[in-house]
N, C-alpha and C positions, 0 to 999 in steps of 0.2 A: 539329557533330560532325566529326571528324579523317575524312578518307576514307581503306580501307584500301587494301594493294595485293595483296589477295585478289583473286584473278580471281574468286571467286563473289562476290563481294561485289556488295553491291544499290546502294548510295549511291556515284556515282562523283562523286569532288571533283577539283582541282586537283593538277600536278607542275612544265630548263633547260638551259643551253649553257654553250658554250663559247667566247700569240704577244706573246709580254714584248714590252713597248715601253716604254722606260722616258725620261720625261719629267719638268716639273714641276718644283717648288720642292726645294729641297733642307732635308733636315731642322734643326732648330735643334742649336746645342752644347748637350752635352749638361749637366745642372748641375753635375759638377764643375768643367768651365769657368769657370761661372758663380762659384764659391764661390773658386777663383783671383784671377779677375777684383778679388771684394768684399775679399778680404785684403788685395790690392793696394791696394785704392781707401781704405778704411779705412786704411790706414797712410799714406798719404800723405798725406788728409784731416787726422791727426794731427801730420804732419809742418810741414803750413802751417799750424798754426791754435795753433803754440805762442805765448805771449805773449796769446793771447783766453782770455776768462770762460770757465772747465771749464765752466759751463751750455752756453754755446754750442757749444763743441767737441762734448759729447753730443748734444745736439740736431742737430749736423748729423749725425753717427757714425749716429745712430740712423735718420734719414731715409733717408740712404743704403741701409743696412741692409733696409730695409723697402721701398723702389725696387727690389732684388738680389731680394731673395726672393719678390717680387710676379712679376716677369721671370722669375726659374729655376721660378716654381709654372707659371707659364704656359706656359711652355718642355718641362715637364716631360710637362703632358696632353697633346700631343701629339709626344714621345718616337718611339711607336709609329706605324710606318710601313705602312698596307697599301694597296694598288695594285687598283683598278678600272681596268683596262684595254675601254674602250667597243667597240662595233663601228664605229664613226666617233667621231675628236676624238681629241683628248689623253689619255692617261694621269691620272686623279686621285689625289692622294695625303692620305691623311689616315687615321682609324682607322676601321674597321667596326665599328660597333655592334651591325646588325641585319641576320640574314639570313631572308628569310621564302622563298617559293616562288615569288613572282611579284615581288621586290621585296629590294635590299639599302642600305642606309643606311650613308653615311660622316657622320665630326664631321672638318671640318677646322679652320683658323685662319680660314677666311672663312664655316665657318658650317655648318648640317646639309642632308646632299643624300641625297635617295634614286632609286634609278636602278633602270627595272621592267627585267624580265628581257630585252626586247626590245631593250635597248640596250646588253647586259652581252655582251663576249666573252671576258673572264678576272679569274678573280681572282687576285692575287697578295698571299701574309702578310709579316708582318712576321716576323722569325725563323724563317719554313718551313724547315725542314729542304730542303738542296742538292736531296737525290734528288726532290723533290717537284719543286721547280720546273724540273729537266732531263726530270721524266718525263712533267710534267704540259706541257711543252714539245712532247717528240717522241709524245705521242697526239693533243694537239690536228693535228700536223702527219701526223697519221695512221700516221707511225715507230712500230706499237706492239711490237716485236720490242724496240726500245730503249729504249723504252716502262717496258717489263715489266722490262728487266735493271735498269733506274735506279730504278722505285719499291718493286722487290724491298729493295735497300738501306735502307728506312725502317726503323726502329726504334721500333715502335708501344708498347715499355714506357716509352719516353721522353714527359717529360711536355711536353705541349702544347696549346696552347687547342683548344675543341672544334671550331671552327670551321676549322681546320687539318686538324687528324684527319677531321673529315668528309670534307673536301675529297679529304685522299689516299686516303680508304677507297673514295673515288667513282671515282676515277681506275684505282685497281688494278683494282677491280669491270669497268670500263670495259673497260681494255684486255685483259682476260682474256675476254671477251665477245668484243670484235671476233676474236681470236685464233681462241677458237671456232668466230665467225661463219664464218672464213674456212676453216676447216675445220685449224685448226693447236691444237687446244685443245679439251677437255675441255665438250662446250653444258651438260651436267646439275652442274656442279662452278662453271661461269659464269655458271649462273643461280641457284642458290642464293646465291653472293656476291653479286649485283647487289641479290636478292629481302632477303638482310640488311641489305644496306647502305640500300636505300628505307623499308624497315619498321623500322628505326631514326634514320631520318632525313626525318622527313615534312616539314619544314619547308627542306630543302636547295634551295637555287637550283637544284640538278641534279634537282628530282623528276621534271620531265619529259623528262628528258633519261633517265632511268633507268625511266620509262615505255614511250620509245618502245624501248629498246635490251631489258628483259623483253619486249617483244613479237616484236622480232626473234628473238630465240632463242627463245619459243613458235613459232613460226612455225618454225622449222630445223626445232624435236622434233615437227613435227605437227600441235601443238596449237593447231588454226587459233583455235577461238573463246575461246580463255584472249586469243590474240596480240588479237583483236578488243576483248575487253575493255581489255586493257594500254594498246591504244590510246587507246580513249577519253577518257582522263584529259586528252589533248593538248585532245582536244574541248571543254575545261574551262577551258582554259589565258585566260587576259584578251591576246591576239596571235593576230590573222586568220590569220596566216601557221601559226600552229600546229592550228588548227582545219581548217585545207583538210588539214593533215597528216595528222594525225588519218584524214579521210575517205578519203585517197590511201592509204595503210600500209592500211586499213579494204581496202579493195578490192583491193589486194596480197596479202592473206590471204586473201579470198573467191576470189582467183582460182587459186591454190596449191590451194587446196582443193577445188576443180573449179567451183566454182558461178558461172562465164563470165558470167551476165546478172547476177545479184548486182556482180559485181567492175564488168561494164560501166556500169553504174549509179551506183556510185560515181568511175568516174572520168570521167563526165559530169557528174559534182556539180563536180566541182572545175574541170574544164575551164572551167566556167559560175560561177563563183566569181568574184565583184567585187574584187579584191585589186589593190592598184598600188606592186606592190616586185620588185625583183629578185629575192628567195626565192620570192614567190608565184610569179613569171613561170615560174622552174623548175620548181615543183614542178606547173605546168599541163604544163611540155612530158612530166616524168614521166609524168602521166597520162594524156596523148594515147598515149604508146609502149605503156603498157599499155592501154588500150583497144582498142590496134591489137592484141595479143596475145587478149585477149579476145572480139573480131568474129574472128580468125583459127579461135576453138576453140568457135564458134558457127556455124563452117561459112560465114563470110563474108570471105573470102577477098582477093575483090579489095578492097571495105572497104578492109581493114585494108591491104593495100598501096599504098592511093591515099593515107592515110594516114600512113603513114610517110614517103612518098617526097614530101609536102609537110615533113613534117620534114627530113630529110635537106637538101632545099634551104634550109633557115633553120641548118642545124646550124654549132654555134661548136666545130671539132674539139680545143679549146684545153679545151674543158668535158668533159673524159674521162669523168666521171659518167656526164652523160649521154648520151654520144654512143657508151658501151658500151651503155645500154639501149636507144637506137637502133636499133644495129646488129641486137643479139640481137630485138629487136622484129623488123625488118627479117626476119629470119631464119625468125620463126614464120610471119610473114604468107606467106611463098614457098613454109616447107613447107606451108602450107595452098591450096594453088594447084597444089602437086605439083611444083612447079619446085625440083626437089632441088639441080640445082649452083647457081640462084643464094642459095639459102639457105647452101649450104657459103661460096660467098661473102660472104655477109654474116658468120656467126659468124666467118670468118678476120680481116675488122675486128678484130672487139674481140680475138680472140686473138694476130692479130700488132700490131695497134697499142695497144690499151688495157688489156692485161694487169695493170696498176697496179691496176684494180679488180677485187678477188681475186673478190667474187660472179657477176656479171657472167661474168667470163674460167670462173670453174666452169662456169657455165651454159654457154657458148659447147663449151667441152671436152667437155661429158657430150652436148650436139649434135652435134658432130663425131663421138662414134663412134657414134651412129646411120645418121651421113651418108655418113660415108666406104665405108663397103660399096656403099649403095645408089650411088652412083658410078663405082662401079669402082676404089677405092685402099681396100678392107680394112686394108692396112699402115701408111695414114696414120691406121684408127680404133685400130689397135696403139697409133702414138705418143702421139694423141692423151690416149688409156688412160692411159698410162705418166707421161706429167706429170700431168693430173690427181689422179693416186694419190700421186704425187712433193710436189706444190705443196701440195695441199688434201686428205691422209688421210683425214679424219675429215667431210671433206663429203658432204652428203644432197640429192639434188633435192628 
């Protein structure tokens, strides 16, 4: 049975990812070439074979003939060019057949290849419309401002395979979400779009990527255990790396939602998670920094500072992600110790250095103006104030 993406929903099933790189074979001429090529060959075949048996003559005419159109048939299946761009290796080119939720299939000239989602970071069609591939370009690269202005340009009465339309429908949905997220956009108008576009598209290589991003915006509006549910789906997912996810976002929300040993719990699951990849590796230091926020709001204080400040010494400041949740980590664990300037300290990290990550940097700002009075600089919770409202309108703690 299809799984829905009703958050009441009882049966949770399965949901994907996401920098052209363009490689590989080059497509064949097309068959008008081809039928060029045969008139040529034809006539000349006739030109040498004047003074031979008219049998002979047909008979070669004819071979020829059926060599040309054996070549242009073959020539022709694959015509169609579409691009599975890998998370490691080359570029594949060849046609996509099949896209399911954990798994897409190309036919090339060397034969049929299917590639699960864990190895998939783009796809790219054959005749996509420009704006799709410039928009679906600067969201992957997190540009969703440019994002939005390039996939605004589609023209969804125009006709084009469905597998295309999906793809852009996912993309706008996407970046109108992140927008949101960031507090530049509309959450109740960007989850609606998201919520159409999954529930029409159950079978999309994005379902979980459109799982986790319905739960982010539960999660903005409140609604912690819809966001819990949303997650789950990753939990479903056939990739380790999505499953720790799953539990990490899971505890992310319990912890937004006050329930500290709930949230601690879960990111002891993952911390303690057998994973051996670079994603997992993150997604443990993730949930060390909030763990440290959740021993902070559990009245354990030092915990959570000894805690961070073993992170901090491993930190790779080049990894902005996480090295804003860090900081903000850093920050709770201090106000929870009482040590007010050095948390002002920490959130000025990510607010003068990692501002890039718009969540993060809100959070750091809606700190600062609790912080800066208890200080003695009132006037810097003003500025504070002032971008905030400036950057991110529409953000919610």
């Amino acid at each position: 049975m299809e799984a829905s993406l009703c958050p009441e929903a009882q049966n949770v099933n399965h949901f994907s990812q996401d920098c052209p790189r363009f490689t590989g074979r080059h497509a064949p001429p097309s068959p008008p070439t081809f039928l060029i090529f045969m008139h040529a060959s034809i006539k000349n075949q006739v030109n040498t074979l004047n003074g031979c048996p008219f049998s002979r003559v047909i008979a070669r005419i004819l071979a020829l003939v059926l060599l040309v159109l054996a070549v242009t048939s073959s020539s022709s299946a694959w015509a169609q060019v579409d691009r599975i761009v890998p998370i490691k290796g080359p570029t594949v080119i060849g046609k996509i057949t099949e896209i399911k939720r954990d798994s897409v299939t190309l036919e090339s000239s060397s034969g049929k290849q299917t590639f699960t989602i864990d190895r998939i970071g783009t796809l790219i069609f054959d005749a996509e419309p420009p704006q799709l591939t410039s928009g679906r370009r600067a969201a992957v690269e997190g540009n969703y401002e440019q994002a939005a202005q390039d996939l605004s340009g589609i023209d969804f009465s125009k006709a084009m395979r469905d597998f295309v339309k999906a793809d852009a429908l996912f993309y706008v949905a996407r970046t109108e979400a992140a927008l949101a997220l960031a507090g530049r956009g509309d959450i109740t108008e960007a989850t609606r779009k998201m919520r159409g576009f999954a529930g029409a598209n159950q079978q999309s290589i994005h379902f979980y990527s459109a799982a986790k991003i319905m739960g982010d915006l539960a999660v903005a509006e409140g609604k912690y255990d819809d966001a819990v549910k949303f997650y789950t789906f990753l939990a479903n997912a056939p990739v380790p790396e999505l499953k720790i996810e799953a539990e990490y976002l899971g505890g992310v929300a319990k912890l937004k939602q006050g329930n500290a040993a709930e949230a601690d719990a879960s990111f002891t699951k993952v911390i303690g998670a057998n994973v051996q990849s670079e994603l997992g590796a993150q997604l443990q230091t993730l949930a060390k920094t909030g763990k440290a926020v959740a021993l902070a709001k559990q009245n354990k204080g030092s915990e959570a500072v000894a805690l961070v400040d073993s992170l901090i010494t491993e930190l790779n400041p080049d990894n902005s992600a996480i090295a804003a949740q860090v900081y903000n980590a850093q920050g709770a664990s201090l106000e929870a110790i009482g040590d007010n300037e050095g948390a002002v300290l920490a959130y000025l990290h990510t607010h003068l250095m990692f501002s890039g990550q718009s969540g993060p940097h809100a959070e750091a700002l809606s700190r600062l103006i609790e912080l800066w009075p208890k200080v003695g600089n009132p006037e810097r919770a003003n500025e504070a104030r002032q971008e905030l409202q400036q950057r991110y309108p529409g953000w919610k703690k």
